[in-house]
Backbone bond lengths (Angstrom), bond angles and torsions (degrees), N, CA, C in turn:
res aa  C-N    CA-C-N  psi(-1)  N-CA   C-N-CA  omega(-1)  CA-C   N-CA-C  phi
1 X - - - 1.447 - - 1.522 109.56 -
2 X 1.243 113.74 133.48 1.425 109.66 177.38 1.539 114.56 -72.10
3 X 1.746 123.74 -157.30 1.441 112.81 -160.33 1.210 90.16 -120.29
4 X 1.150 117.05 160.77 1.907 125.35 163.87 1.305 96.83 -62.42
5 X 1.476 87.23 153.50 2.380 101.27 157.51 1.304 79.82 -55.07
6 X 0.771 122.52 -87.40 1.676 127.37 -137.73 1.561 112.07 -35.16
7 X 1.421 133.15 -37.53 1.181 177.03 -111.92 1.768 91.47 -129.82
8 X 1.399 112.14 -59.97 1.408 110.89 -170.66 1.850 98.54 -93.53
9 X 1.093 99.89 -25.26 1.451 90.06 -175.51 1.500 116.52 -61.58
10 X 1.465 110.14 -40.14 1.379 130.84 -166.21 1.540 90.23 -72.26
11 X 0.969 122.76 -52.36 1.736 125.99 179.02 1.312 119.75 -47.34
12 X 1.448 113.85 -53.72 1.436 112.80 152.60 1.273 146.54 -17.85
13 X 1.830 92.08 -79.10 1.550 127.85 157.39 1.757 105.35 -25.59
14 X 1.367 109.03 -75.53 1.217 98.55 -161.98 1.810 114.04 -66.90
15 X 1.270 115.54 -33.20 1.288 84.66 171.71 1.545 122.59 -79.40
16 X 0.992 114.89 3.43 1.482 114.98 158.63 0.960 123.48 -42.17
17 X 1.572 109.38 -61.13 1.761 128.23 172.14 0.861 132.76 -60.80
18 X 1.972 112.89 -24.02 1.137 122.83 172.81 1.544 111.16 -73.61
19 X 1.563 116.89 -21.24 1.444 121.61 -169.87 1.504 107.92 -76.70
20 X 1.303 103.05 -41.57 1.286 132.59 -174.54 2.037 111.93 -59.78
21 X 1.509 101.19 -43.81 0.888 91.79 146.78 1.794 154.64 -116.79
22 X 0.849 106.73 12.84 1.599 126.60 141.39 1.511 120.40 -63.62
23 X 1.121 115.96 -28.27 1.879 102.03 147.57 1.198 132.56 -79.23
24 X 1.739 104.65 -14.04 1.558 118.79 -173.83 1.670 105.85 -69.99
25 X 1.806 93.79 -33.10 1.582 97.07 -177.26 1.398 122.34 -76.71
26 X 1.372 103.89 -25.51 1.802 123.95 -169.03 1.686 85.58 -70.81
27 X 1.181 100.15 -66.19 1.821 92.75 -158.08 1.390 114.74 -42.26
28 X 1.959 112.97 -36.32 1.403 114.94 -149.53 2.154 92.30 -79.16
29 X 1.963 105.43 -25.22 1.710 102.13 -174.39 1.696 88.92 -76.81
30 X 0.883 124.02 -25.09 1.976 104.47 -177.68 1.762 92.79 -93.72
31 X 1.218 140.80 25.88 1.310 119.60 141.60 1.728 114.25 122.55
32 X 1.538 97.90 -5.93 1.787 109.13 -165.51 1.649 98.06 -82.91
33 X 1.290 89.11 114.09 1.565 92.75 156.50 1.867 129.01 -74.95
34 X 1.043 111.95 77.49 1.757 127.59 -171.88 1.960 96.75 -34.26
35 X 0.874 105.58 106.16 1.832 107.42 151.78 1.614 113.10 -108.51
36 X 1.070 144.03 44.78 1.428 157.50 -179.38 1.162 113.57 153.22
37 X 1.639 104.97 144.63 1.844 108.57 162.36 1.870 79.54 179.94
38 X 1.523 108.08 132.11 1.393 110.15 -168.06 1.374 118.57 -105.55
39 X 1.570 94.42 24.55 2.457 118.93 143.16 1.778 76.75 47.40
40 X 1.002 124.11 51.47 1.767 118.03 135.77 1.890 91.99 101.81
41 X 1.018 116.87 -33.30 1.567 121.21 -160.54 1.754 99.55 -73.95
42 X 1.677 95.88 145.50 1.339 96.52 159.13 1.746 132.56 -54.64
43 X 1.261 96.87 127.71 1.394 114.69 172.11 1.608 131.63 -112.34
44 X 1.270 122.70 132.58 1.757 124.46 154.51 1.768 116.39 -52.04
45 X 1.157 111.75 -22.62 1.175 111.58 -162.82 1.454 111.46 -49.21
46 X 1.027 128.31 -178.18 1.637 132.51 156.78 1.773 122.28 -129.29
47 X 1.776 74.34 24.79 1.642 84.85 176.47 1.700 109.16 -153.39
48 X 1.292 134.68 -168.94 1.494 118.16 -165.65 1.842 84.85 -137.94
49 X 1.296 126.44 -16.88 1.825 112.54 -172.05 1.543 99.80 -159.34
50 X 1.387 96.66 124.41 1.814 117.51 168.67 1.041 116.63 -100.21
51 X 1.511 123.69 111.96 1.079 128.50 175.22 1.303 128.79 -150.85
52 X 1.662 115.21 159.45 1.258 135.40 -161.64 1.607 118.37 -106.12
53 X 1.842 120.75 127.46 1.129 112.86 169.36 1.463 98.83 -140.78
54 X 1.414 110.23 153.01 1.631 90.67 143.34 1.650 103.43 64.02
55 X 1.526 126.55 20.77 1.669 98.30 -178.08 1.695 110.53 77.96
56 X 1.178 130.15 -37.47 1.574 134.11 -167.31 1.465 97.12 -101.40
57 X 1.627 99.56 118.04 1.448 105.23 142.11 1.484 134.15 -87.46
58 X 1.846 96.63 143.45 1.280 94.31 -173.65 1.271 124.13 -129.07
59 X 1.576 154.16 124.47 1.219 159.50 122.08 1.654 119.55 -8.03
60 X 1.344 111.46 109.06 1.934 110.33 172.77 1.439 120.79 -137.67
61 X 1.235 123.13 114.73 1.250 135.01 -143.36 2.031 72.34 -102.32
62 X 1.167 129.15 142.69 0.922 154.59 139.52 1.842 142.63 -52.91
63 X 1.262 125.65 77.73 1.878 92.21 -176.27 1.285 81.95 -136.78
64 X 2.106 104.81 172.97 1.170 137.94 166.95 0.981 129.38 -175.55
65 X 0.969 144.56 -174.17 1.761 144.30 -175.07 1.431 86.18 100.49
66 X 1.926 103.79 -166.41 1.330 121.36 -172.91 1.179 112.79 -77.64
67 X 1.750 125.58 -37.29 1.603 105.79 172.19 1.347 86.43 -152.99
68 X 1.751 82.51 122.60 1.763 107.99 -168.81 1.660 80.08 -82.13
69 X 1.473 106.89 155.94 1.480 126.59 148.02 1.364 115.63 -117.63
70 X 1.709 100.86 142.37 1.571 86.98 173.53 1.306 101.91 -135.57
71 X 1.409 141.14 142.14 1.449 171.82 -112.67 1.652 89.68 -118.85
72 X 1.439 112.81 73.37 1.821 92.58 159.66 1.477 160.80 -68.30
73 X 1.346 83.81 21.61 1.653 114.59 -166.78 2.258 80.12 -106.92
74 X 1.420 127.37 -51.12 1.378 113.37 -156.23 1.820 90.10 -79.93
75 X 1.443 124.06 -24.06 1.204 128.62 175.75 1.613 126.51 -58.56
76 X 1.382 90.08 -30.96 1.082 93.59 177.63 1.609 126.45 -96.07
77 X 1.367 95.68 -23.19 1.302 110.19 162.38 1.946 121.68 -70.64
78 X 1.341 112.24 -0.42 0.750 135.82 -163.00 1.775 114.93 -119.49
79 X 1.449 115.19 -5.66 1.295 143.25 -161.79 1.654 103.18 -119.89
80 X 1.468 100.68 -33.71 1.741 112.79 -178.46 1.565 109.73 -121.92
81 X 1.394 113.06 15.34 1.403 104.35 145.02 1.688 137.89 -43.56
82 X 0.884 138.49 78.03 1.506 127.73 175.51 1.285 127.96 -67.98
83 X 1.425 117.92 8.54 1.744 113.03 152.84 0.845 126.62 -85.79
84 X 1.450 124.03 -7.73 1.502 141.18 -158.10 1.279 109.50 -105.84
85 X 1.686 144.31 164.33 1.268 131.56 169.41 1.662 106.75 -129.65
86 X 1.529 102.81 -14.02 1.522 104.14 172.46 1.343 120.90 -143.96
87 X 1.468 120.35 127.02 1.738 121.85 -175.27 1.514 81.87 -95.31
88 X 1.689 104.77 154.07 1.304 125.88 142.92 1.301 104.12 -145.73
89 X 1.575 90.33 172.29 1.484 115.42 171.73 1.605 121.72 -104.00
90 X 0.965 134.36 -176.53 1.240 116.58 -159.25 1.595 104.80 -164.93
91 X 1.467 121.37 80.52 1.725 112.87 -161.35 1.640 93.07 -104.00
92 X 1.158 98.60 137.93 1.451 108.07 165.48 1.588 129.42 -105.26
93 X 1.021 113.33 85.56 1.464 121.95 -171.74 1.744 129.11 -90.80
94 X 1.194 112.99 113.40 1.281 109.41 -150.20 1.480 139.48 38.59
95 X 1.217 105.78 57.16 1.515 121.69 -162.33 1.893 120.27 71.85
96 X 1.282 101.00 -4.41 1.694 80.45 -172.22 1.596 95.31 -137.33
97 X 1.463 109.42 138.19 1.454 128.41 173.78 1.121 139.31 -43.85
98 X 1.255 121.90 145.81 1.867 97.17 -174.16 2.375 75.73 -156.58
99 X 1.395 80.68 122.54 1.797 97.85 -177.20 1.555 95.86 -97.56
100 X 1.758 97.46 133.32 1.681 91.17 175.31 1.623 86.63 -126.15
101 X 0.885 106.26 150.73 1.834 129.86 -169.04 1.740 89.05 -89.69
102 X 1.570 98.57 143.64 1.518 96.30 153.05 1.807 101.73 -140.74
């Protein structure tokens, strides 16, 4: 028998969170002090991790799997933030991170 959406969705989901947090950990060993990341739960945000280095706040939208999508309406809202001083992206490729600056 095949699986429910619901079934695959939830499957998804979690490695989402799992991706989501495996960057939470990367950022905090290269030095980011995390002030947000919304630990699997629905969010408003237009981003998935807030964080601090260096004086600079930063915005990090999260993706991975085989074909990330990303929301260009939260990107962009995310591009014209003015509390923020740095967007990235955040691809997770075979388990390990790779941060692209915007």
């Amino acid at each position: 028998m095949g699986e429910s959406k619901k079934q695959i969705w939830d499957e998804i989901h979690e490695k989402d969170v799992k991706d989501e947090k495996r960057v939470k950990e990367w950022l905090k060993r290269k030095g980011f002090e995390i002030k947000y990341w919304h630990k699997g739960k629905r969010s408003n945000m237009p981003y998935d991790i807030k964080a601090e280095k260096h004086n600079k706040k930063w915005i990090i939208e999260v993706k991975g799997g085989h074909t990330p999508k990303i929301k260009l309406e939260n990107f962009r809202k995310m591009l014209t933030d003015k509390s923020v001083d740095v967007v990235g992206l955040a691809l997770v490729i075979d388990r390990h991170p790779y941060l692209i600056i915007v």
